[in-house]
NUZAGU-497499 format. One line per field, with one value per atom (N, C-alpha, C): x, y, z. Coordinates in steps of 0.05 Angstrom, whole numbers, plus 5000, padded with zeros to 4 digits. Layout:
c1 = (X  ...) $
c2 = (Y  ...) $
c3 = (Z  ...) $
//
This chain:
c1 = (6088  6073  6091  6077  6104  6094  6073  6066  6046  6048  6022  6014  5984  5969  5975  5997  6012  6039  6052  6075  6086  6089  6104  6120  6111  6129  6139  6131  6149  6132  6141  6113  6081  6073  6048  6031  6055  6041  6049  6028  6022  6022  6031  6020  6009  5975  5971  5970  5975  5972  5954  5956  5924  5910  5934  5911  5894  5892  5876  5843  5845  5830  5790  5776  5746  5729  5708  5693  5671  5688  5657  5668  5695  5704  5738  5757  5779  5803  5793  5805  5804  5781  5780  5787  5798  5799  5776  5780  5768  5763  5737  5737  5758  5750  5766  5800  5816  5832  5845  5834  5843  5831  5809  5796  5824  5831  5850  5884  5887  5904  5900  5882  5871  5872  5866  5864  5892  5912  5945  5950  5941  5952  5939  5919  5908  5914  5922  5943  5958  5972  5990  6001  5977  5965  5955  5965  5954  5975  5958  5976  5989  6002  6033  6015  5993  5980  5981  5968  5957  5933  5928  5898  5889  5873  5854  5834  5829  5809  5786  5767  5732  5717  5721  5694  5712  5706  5713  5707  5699  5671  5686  5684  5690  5674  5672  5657  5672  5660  5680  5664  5674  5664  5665  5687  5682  5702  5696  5712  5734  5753  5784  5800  5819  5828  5854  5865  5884  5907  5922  5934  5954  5979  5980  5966  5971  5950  5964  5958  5965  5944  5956  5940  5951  5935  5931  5926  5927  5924  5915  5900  5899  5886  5896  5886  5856  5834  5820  5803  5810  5805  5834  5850  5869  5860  5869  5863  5871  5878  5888  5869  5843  5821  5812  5796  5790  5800  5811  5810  5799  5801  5787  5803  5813  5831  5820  5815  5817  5833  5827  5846  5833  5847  5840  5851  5846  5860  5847  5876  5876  5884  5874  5889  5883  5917  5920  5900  5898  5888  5862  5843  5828  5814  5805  5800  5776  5786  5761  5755  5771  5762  5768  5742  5747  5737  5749  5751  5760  5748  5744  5744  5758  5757  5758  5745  5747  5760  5782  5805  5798  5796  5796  5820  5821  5846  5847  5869  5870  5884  5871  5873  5878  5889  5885  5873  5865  5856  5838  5829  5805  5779  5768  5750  5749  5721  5724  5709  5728  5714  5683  5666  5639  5624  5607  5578  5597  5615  5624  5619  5596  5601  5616  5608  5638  5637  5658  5664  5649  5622  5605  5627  5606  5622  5604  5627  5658  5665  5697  5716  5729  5750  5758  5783  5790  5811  5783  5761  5740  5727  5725  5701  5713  5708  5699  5726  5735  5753  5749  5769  5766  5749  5735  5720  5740  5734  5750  5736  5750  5735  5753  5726  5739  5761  5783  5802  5798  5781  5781  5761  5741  5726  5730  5747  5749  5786  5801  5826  5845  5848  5868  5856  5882  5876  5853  5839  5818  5829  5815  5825  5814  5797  5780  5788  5799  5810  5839  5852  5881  5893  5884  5904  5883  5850  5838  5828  5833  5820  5799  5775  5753  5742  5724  5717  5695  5670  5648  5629  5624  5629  5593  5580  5545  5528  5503  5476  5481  5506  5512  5530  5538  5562  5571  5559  5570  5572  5589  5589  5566  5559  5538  5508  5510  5482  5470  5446  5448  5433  5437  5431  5450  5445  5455  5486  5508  5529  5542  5558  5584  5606  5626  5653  5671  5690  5732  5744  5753  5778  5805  5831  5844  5862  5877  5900  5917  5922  5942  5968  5973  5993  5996  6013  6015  5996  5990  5969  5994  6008  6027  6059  6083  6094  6115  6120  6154  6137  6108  6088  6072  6078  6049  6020  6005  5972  5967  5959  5945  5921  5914  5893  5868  5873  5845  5849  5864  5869  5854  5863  5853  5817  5807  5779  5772  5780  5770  5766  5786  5787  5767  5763  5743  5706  5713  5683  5669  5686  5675  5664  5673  5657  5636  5622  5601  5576  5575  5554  5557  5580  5598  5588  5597  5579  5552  5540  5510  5493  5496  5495  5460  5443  5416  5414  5426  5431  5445  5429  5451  5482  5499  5524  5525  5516  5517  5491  5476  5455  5445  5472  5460  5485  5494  5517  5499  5511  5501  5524  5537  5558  5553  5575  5566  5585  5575  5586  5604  5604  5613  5619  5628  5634  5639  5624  5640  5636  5652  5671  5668  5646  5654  5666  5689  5697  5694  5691  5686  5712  5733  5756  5772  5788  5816  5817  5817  5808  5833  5837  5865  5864  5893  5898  5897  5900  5898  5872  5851  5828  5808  5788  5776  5746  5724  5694  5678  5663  5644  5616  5599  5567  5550  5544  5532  5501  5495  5468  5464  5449  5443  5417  5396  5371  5362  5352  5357  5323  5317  5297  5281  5261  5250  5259  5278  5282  5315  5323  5358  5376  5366  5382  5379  5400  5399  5412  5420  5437  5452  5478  5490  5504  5496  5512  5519  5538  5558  5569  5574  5580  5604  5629  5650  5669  5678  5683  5718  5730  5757  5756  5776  5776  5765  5770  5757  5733  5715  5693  5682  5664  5654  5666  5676  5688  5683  5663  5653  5625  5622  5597  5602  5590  5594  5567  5574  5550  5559  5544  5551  5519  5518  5498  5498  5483  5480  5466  5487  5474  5468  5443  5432  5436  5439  5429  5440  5419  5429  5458  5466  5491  5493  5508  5509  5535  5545  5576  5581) $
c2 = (2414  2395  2377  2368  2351  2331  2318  2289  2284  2245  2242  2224  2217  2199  2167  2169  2140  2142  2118  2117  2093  2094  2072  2048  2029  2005  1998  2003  1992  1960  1960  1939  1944  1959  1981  1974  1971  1963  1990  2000  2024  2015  2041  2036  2060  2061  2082  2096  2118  2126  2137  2154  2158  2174  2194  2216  2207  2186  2163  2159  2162  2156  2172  2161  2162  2172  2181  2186  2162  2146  2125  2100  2099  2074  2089  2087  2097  2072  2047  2023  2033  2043  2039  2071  2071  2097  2118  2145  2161  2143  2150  2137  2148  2181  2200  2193  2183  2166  2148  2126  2102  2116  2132  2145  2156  2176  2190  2175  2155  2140  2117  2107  2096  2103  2138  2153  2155  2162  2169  2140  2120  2102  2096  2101  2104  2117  2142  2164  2155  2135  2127  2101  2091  2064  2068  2064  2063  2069  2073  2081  2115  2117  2137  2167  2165  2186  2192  2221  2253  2242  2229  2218  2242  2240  2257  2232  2228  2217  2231  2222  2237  2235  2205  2191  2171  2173  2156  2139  2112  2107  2084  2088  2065  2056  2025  2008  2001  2014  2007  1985  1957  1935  1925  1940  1935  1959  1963  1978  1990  2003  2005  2007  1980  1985  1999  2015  2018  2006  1990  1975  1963  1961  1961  1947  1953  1957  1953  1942  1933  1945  1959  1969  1954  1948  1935  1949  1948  1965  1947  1956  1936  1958  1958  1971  1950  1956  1949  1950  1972  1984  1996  1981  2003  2020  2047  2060  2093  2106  2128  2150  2145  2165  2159  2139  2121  2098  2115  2077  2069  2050  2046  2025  2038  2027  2014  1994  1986  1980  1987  1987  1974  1959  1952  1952  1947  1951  1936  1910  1895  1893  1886  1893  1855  1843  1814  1795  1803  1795  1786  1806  1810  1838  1843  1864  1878  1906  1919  1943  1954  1981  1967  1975  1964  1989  1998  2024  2020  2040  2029  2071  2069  2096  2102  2120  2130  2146  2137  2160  2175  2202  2219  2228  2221  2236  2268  2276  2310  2322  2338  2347  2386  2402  2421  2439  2461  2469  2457  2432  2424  2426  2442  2451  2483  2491  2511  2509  2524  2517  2540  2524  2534  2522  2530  2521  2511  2528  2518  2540  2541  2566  2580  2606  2616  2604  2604  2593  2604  2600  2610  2624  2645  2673  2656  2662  2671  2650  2661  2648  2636  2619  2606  2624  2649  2668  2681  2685  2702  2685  2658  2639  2644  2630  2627  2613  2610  2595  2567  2550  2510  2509  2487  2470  2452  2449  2438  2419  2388  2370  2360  2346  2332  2301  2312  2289  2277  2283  2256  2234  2236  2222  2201  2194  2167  2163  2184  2173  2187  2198  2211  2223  2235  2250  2249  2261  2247  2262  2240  2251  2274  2281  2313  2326  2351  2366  2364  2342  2343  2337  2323  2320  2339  2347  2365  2387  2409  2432  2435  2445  2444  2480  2490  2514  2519  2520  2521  2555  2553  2583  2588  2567  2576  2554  2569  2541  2533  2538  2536  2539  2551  2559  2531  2512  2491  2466  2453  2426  2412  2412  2410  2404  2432  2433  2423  2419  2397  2411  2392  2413  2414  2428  2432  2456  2449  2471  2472  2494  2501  2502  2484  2474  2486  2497  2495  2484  2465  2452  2451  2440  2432  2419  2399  2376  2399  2387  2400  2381  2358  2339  2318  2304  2290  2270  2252  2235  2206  2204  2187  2207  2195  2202  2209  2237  2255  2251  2257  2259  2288  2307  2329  2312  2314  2311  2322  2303  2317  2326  2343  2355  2333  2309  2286  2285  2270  2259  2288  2310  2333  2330  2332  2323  2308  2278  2253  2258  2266  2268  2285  2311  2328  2323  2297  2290  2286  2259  2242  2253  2283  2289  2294  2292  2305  2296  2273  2265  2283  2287  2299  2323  2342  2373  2375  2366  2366  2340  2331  2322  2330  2313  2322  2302  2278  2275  2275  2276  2275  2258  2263  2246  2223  2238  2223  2200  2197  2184  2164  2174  2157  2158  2135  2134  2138  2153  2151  2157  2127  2114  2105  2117  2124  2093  2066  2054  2047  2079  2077  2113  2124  2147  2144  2172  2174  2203  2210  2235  2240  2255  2258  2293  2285  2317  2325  2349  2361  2368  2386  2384  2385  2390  2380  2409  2407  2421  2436  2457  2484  2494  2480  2497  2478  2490  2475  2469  2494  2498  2479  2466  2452  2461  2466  2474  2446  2451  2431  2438  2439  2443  2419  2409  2389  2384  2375  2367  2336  2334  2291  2295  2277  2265  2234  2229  2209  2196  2176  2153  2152  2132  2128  2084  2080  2066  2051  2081  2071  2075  2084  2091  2116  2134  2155  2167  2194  2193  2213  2225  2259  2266  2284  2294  2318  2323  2352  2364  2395  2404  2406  2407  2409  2431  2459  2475  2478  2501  2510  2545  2556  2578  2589  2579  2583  2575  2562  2552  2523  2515  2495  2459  2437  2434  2400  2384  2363  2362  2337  2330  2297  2298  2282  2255  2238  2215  2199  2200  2180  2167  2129  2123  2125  2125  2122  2105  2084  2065  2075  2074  2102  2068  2082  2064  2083  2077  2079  2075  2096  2084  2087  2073  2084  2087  2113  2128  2116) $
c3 = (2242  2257  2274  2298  2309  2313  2331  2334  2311  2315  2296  2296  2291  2295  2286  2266  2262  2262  2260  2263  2247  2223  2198  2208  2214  2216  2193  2171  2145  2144  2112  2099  2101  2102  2104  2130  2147  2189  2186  2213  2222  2256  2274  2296  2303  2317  2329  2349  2353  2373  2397  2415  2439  2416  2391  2385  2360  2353  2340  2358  2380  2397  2394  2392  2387  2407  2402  2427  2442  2427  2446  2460  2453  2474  2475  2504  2505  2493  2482  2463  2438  2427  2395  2381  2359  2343  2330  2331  2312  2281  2271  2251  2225  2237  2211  2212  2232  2229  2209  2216  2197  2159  2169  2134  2117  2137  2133  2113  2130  2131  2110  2101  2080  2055  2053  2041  2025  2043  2033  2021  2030  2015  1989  1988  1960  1938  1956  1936  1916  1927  1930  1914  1903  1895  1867  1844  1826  1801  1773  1752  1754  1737  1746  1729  1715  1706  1728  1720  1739  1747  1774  1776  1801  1810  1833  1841  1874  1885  1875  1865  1859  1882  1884  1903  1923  1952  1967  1996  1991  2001  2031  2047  2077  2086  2093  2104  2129  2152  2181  2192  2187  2185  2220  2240  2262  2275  2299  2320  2318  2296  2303  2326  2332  2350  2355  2379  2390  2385  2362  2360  2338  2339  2301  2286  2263  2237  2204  2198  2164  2145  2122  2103  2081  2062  2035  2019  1987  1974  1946  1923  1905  1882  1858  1834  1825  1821  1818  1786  1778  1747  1745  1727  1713  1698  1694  1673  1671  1643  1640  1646  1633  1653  1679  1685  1709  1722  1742  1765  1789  1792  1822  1837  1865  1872  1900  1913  1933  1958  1985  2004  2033  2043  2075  2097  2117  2138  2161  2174  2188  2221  2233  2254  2273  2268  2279  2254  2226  2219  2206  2219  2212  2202  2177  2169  2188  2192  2210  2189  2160  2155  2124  2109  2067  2054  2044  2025  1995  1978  1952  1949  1923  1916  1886  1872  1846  1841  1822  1817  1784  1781  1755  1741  1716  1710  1711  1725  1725  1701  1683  1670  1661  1682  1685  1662  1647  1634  1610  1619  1605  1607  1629  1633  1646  1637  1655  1690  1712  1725  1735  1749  1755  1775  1791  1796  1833  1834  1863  1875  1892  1910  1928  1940  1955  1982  2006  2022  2041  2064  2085  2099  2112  2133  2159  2181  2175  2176  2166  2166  2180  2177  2206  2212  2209  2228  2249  2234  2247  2257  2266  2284  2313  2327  2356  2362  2386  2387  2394  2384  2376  2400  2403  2418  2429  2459  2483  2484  2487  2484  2511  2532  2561  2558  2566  2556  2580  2594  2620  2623  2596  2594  2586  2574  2562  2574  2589  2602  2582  2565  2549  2532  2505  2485  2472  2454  2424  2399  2381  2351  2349  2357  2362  2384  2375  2389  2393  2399  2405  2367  2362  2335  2312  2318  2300  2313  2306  2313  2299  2316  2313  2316  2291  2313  2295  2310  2308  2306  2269  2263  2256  2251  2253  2264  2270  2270  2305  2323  2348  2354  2386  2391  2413  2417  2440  2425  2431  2422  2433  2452  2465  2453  2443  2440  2402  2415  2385  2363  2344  2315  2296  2278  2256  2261  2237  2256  2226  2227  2207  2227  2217  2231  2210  2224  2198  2223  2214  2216  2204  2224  2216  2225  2210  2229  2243  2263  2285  2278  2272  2282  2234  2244  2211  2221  2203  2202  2203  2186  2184  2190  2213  2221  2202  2195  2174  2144  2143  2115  2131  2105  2113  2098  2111  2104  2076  2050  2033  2032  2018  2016  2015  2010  2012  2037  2051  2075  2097  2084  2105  2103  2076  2072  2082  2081  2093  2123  2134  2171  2177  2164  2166  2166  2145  2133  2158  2175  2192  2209  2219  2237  2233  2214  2206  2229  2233  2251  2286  2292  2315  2314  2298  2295  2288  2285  2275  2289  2317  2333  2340  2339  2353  2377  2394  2413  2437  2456  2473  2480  2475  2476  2499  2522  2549  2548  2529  2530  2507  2490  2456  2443  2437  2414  2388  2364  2345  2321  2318  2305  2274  2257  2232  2234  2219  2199  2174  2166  2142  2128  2113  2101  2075  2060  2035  2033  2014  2003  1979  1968  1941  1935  1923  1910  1880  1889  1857  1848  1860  1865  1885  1878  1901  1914  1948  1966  1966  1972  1979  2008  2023  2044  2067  2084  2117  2126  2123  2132  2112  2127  2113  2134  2118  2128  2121  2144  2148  2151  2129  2132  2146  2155  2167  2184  2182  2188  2205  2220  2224  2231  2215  2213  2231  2246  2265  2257  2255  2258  2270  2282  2298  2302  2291  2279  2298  2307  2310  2294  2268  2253  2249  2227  2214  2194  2190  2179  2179  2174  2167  2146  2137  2109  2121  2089  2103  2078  2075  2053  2060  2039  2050  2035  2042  2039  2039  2023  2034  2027  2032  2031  2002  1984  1953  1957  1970  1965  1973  1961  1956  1943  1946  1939  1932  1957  1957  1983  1983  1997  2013  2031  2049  2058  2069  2079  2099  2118  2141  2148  2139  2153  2183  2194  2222  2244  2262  2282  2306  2318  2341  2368  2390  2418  2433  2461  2486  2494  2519  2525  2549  2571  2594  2599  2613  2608  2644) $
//
Protein backbone atom coordinates (compact mmCIF):
# COMPACT_ATOMS: atom_id res chain seq x y z
CA UNK A 1 0.00 0.00 0.00
CA UNK A 2 1.42 3.42 -0.38
CA UNK A 3 -0.69 6.48 0.53
CA UNK A 4 -3.16 6.90 3.33
CA UNK A 5 -5.97 8.33 4.55
CA UNK A 6 -4.16 9.58 7.86
CA UNK A 7 -1.10 10.63 8.86
CA UNK A 8 0.02 10.28 12.89
CA UNK A 9 0.99 13.44 14.48
CA UNK A 10 1.87 11.69 17.67
CA UNK A 11 -0.25 12.08 20.99
CA UNK A 12 -3.27 10.46 19.17
CA UNK A 13 -3.58 13.93 16.55
CA UNK A 14 -4.26 12.69 13.22
CA UNK A 15 -4.20 14.65 10.04
CA UNK A 16 -6.38 13.89 7.10
CA UNK A 17 -6.07 13.65 4.00
CA UNK A 18 -8.20 14.52 0.28
CA UNK A 19 -8.69 10.50 0.39
CA UNK A 20 -10.72 10.92 3.64
CA UNK A 21 -12.94 12.98 1.56
CA UNK A 22 -17.15 12.19 1.42
CA UNK A 23 -19.59 12.42 -1.10
CA UNK A 24 -21.64 15.31 0.03
CA UNK A 25 -19.50 18.26 0.84
CA UNK A 26 -15.62 18.60 -0.80
CA UNK A 27 -14.74 20.04 3.30
CA UNK A 28 -15.96 17.17 5.21
CA UNK A 29 -14.84 13.33 5.39
CA UNK A 30 -16.16 9.80 4.36
CA UNK A 31 -17.88 8.63 7.31
CA UNK A 32 -16.21 5.06 6.88
CA UNK A 33 -13.05 7.08 7.58
CA UNK A 34 -12.82 8.47 10.91
CA UNK A 35 -15.07 4.66 11.71
CA UNK A 36 -12.16 3.06 10.47
CA UNK A 37 -9.72 5.01 12.38
CA UNK A 38 -11.60 4.90 15.62
CA UNK A 39 -11.75 1.50 15.21
CA UNK A 40 -7.68 0.84 15.30
CA UNK A 41 -7.65 2.77 18.18
CA UNK A 42 -9.88 0.79 20.05
CA UNK A 43 -7.90 -2.20 19.14
CA UNK A 44 -5.74 -0.90 20.75
CA UNK A 45 -7.30 0.30 24.00
CA UNK A 46 -7.97 -1.95 26.58
CA UNK A 47 -6.90 -4.99 28.88
CA UNK A 48 -3.81 -7.16 27.51
CA UNK A 49 -6.28 -10.47 27.22
CA UNK A 50 -7.07 -11.94 23.69
CA UNK A 51 -10.13 -9.59 23.21
CA UNK A 52 -12.05 -9.31 19.64
CA UNK A 53 -14.42 -6.19 18.81
CA UNK A 54 -18.21 -7.98 18.84
CA UNK A 55 -20.20 -4.90 18.50
CA UNK A 56 -19.36 -1.44 17.31
CA UNK A 57 -21.65 1.42 17.48
CA UNK A 58 -20.76 5.53 16.04
CA UNK A 59 -22.63 8.50 16.73
CA UNK A 60 -21.37 11.10 13.95
CA UNK A 61 -22.48 13.90 16.10
CA UNK A 62 -21.48 16.47 13.27
CA UNK A 63 -19.76 16.81 9.78
CA UNK A 64 -16.03 15.45 9.82
CA UNK A 65 -13.91 17.85 8.91
CA UNK A 66 -10.93 18.03 6.54
CA UNK A 67 -8.65 18.83 9.25
CA UNK A 68 -6.50 17.53 12.12
CA UNK A 69 -8.08 15.49 14.54
CA UNK A 70 -7.55 14.06 18.17
CA UNK A 71 -8.72 10.62 19.19
CA UNK A 72 -9.40 9.67 22.79
CA UNK A 73 -9.72 6.50 24.10
CA UNK A 74 -11.19 5.26 27.56
CA UNK A 75 -11.73 1.57 29.04
CA UNK A 76 -15.18 1.75 30.10
CA UNK A 77 -15.86 -1.95 31.56
CA UNK A 78 -12.62 -3.62 32.52
CA UNK A 79 -12.69 -7.09 32.10
CA UNK A 80 -11.20 -10.68 31.24
CA UNK A 81 -14.35 -11.79 29.28
CA UNK A 82 -16.00 -8.40 28.47
CA UNK A 83 -15.17 -4.84 27.87
CA UNK A 84 -16.36 -1.86 26.66
CA UNK A 85 -14.21 0.62 25.56
CA UNK A 86 -15.01 4.09 24.54
CA UNK A 87 -13.46 6.45 21.95
CA UNK A 88 -13.80 10.09 20.39
CA UNK A 89 -12.75 12.25 18.15
CA UNK A 90 -12.13 16.03 18.11
CA UNK A 91 -11.40 18.31 15.75
CA UNK A 92 -10.20 22.19 17.49
CA UNK A 93 -11.92 20.86 20.27
CA UNK A 94 -14.86 19.91 19.79
CA UNK A 95 -16.07 16.39 19.52
CA UNK A 96 -17.69 15.58 16.08
CA UNK A 97 -17.44 11.46 16.10
CA UNK A 98 -18.41 9.14 19.91
CA UNK A 99 -17.99 5.54 19.58
CA UNK A 100 -18.39 2.90 22.14
CA UNK A 101 -17.51 -0.76 21.35
CA UNK A 102 -17.95 -4.35 22.88
CA UNK A 103 -14.98 -6.28 23.23
CA UNK A 104 -15.23 -10.56 23.59
CA UNK A 105 -12.69 -12.57 24.94
CA UNK A 106 -11.15 -14.78 22.04
CA UNK A 107 -10.91 -17.98 22.95
CA UNK A 108 -9.96 -20.24 19.99
CA UNK A 109 -11.28 -23.82 20.23
CA UNK A 110 -14.04 -23.19 22.60
CA UNK A 111 -16.64 -23.41 20.44
CA UNK A 112 -17.64 -25.02 17.55
CA UNK A 113 -18.02 -22.95 14.67
CA UNK A 114 -21.64 -22.84 12.69
CA UNK A 115 -24.66 -21.14 11.36
CA UNK A 116 -22.30 -18.74 9.08
CA UNK A 117 -23.17 -19.04 5.65
CA UNK A 118 -21.05 -19.34 2.48
CA UNK A 119 -19.76 -16.23 0.80
CA UNK A 120 -22.52 -14.92 -2.36
CA UNK A 121 -21.32 -15.71 -6.13
CA UNK A 122 -19.52 -14.13 -7.54
CA UNK A 123 -16.73 -13.46 -6.22
CA UNK A 124 -14.79 -10.43 -6.16
CA UNK A 125 -11.82 -11.95 -8.82
CA UNK A 126 -15.19 -12.78 -10.93
CA UNK A 127 -17.34 -9.27 -10.45
CA UNK A 128 -17.44 -6.44 -12.78
CA UNK A 129 -14.81 -4.12 -12.67
CA UNK A 130 -14.59 -1.21 -9.44
CA UNK A 131 -16.98 1.53 -9.88
CA UNK A 132 -15.54 4.94 -11.19
CA UNK A 133 -16.61 7.51 -9.06
CA UNK A 134 -16.48 11.47 -10.71
CA UNK A 135 -13.54 13.09 -8.88
CA UNK A 136 -14.63 16.38 -10.30
CA UNK A 137 -17.60 16.66 -8.46
CA UNK A 138 -16.71 17.75 -5.37
CA UNK A 139 -12.81 19.03 -6.77
CA UNK A 140 -10.61 15.95 -5.83
CA UNK A 141 -10.16 12.42 -4.65
CA UNK A 142 -13.09 10.35 -2.47
CA UNK A 143 -12.85 7.88 0.17
CA UNK A 144 -14.77 5.76 -2.42
CA UNK A 145 -13.04 4.75 -5.06
CA UNK A 146 -9.59 6.31 -4.62
CA UNK A 147 -8.63 4.93 -1.18
CA UNK A 148 -11.76 1.92 -1.54
CA UNK A 149 -12.31 -0.25 -4.30
CA UNK A 150 -15.62 -0.86 -4.95
CA UNK A 151 -17.10 -3.55 -7.39
CA UNK A 152 -20.52 -4.19 -7.72
CA UNK A 153 -21.22 -8.04 -8.12
CA UNK A 154 -25.43 -8.29 -7.81
CA UNK A 155 -29.04 -6.62 -7.58
CA UNK A 156 -27.14 -3.77 -10.24
CA UNK A 157 -24.51 -3.11 -12.42
CA UNK A 158 -24.36 1.08 -11.99
CA UNK A 159 -23.70 3.01 -9.12
CA UNK A 160 -26.25 4.89 -10.45
CA UNK A 161 -28.98 3.04 -10.47
CA UNK A 162 -30.93 2.54 -7.36
CA UNK A 163 -31.76 -0.43 -5.30
CA UNK A 164 -30.58 -3.04 -3.61
CA UNK A 165 -26.74 -4.29 -4.56
CA UNK A 166 -23.88 -6.90 -3.50
CA UNK A 167 -20.53 -4.93 -3.26
CA UNK A 168 -16.58 -6.58 -2.38
CA UNK A 169 -14.45 -4.25 -1.46
CA UNK A 170 -11.28 -3.33 -0.56
CA UNK A 171 -8.69 -0.67 0.99
CA UNK A 172 -6.42 0.39 -1.72
CA UNK A 173 -4.16 2.70 0.56
CA UNK A 174 -3.38 2.30 4.94
CA UNK A 175 -5.94 3.92 6.88
CA UNK A 176 -3.28 5.32 9.37
CA UNK A 177 0.15 6.13 7.72
CA UNK A 178 3.34 2.72 8.02
CA UNK A 179 -0.03 0.47 9.87
CA UNK A 180 -1.65 -2.33 7.51
CA UNK A 181 -5.58 -2.14 8.13
CA UNK A 182 -7.02 -4.76 10.47
CA UNK A 183 -9.45 -6.88 9.66
CA UNK A 184 -12.13 -4.56 11.89
CA UNK A 185 -11.00 -1.38 10.51
CA UNK A 186 -11.41 -3.21 6.89
CA UNK A 187 -15.19 -4.13 8.14
CA UNK A 188 -15.91 -0.82 9.64
CA UNK A 189 -14.89 1.22 6.26
CA UNK A 190 -16.80 -1.31 4.33
CA UNK A 191 -20.04 -1.14 6.54
CA UNK A 192 -20.58 2.57 5.87
CA UNK A 193 -21.19 2.27 2.58
CA UNK A 194 -23.93 0.50 3.00
CA UNK A 195 -26.43 3.35 2.40
CA UNK A 196 -23.99 4.31 -0.93
CA UNK A 197 -24.59 0.77 -2.67
CA UNK A 198 -28.10 0.24 -1.93
CA UNK A 199 -28.96 3.76 -2.79
CA UNK A 200 -32.88 4.18 -3.83
CA UNK A 201 -32.27 7.99 -4.53
CA UNK A 202 -31.19 10.01 -6.71
CA UNK A 203 -27.68 11.37 -5.59
CA UNK A 204 -28.03 14.62 -7.57
CA UNK A 205 -31.32 15.34 -5.86
CA UNK A 206 -31.28 13.89 -2.17
CA UNK A 207 -28.63 13.54 0.41
CA UNK A 208 -29.42 10.63 2.38
CA UNK A 209 -26.84 10.81 5.33
CA UNK A 210 -26.47 8.07 7.76
CA UNK A 211 -25.85 9.66 11.38
CA UNK A 212 -24.45 7.00 12.87
CA UNK A 213 -23.16 3.10 12.24
CA UNK A 214 -22.80 -0.08 13.88
CA UNK A 215 -21.06 -3.34 13.20
CA UNK A 216 -21.85 -6.28 14.71
CA UNK A 217 -19.48 -9.40 14.15
CA UNK A 218 -19.92 -12.83 14.68
CA UNK A 219 -16.34 -13.25 13.88
CA UNK A 220 -13.30 -11.78 12.91
CA UNK A 221 -13.42 -11.23 9.11
CA UNK A 222 -10.30 -13.02 6.75
CA UNK A 223 -8.52 -11.29 4.01
CA UNK A 224 -8.53 -8.09 2.00
CA UNK A 225 -11.87 -8.63 0.39
CA UNK A 226 -14.69 -7.62 2.41
CA UNK A 227 -18.67 -8.16 0.79
CA UNK A 228 -21.30 -6.04 1.26
CA UNK A 229 -25.13 -7.21 1.14
CA UNK A 230 -27.03 -4.12 1.46
CA UNK A 231 -30.31 -2.75 1.13
CA UNK A 232 -31.87 1.23 2.13
CA UNK A 233 -35.55 1.67 3.13
CA UNK A 234 -36.45 5.43 2.92
CA UNK A 235 -39.67 7.16 4.76
CA UNK A 236 -42.07 9.29 3.92
CA UNK A 237 -40.82 11.06 6.77
CA UNK A 238 -36.94 12.08 5.73
CA UNK A 239 -35.76 9.56 7.31
CA UNK A 240 -34.68 5.91 6.79
CA UNK A 241 -32.67 3.42 7.00
CA UNK A 242 -29.74 0.65 5.52
CA UNK A 243 -28.55 -2.51 6.64
CA UNK A 244 -25.98 -4.76 5.19
CA UNK A 245 -24.74 -8.33 5.45
CA UNK A 246 -21.26 -8.44 5.69
CA UNK A 247 -19.32 -11.18 4.06
CA UNK A 248 -15.46 -12.47 3.40
CA UNK A 249 -14.22 -15.11 1.40
CA UNK A 250 -15.28 -17.89 4.10
CA UNK A 251 -18.58 -16.46 4.42
CA UNK A 252 -20.79 -14.70 6.45
CA UNK A 253 -19.36 -12.90 9.20
CA UNK A 254 -21.44 -9.74 10.69
CA UNK A 255 -24.32 -7.33 10.05
CA UNK A 256 -24.60 -3.78 9.65
CA UNK A 257 -27.07 -0.43 10.50
CA UNK A 258 -27.07 2.94 9.35
CA UNK A 259 -29.95 5.38 10.52
CA UNK A 260 -30.78 7.61 7.88
CA UNK A 261 -31.25 11.69 7.44
CA UNK A 262 -33.11 12.11 3.85
CA UNK A 263 -33.29 16.08 2.16
CA UNK A 264 -33.16 17.73 -0.87
CA UNK A 265 -29.98 19.01 -2.25
CA UNK A 266 -28.99 21.31 -4.82
CA UNK A 267 -25.47 20.28 -6.52
Amino acid sequence: MGEAVYTPLGDGRFEPGELSRGPWSPDHQHGGAPAALLAGAIEATGEPSPMRVARLTLNLLRPVPIAPLQVATEVVRPGRRVQVVAASLSCDGEEVVRAQALKIRSAPGESERQGFDPPPEPGPQEAPEPVEFDAGLLGGPMFGGAAMEIRLSAGKERWETPGPSMAWTRLLVEIVAGEEPSPLQRAVATADFANGTSSVLDWKEHAFINPDLTVVLGREPRGEWIGLDAVSSISDDGSGMATGTLFDADGRFGVSAQALYVSGIER
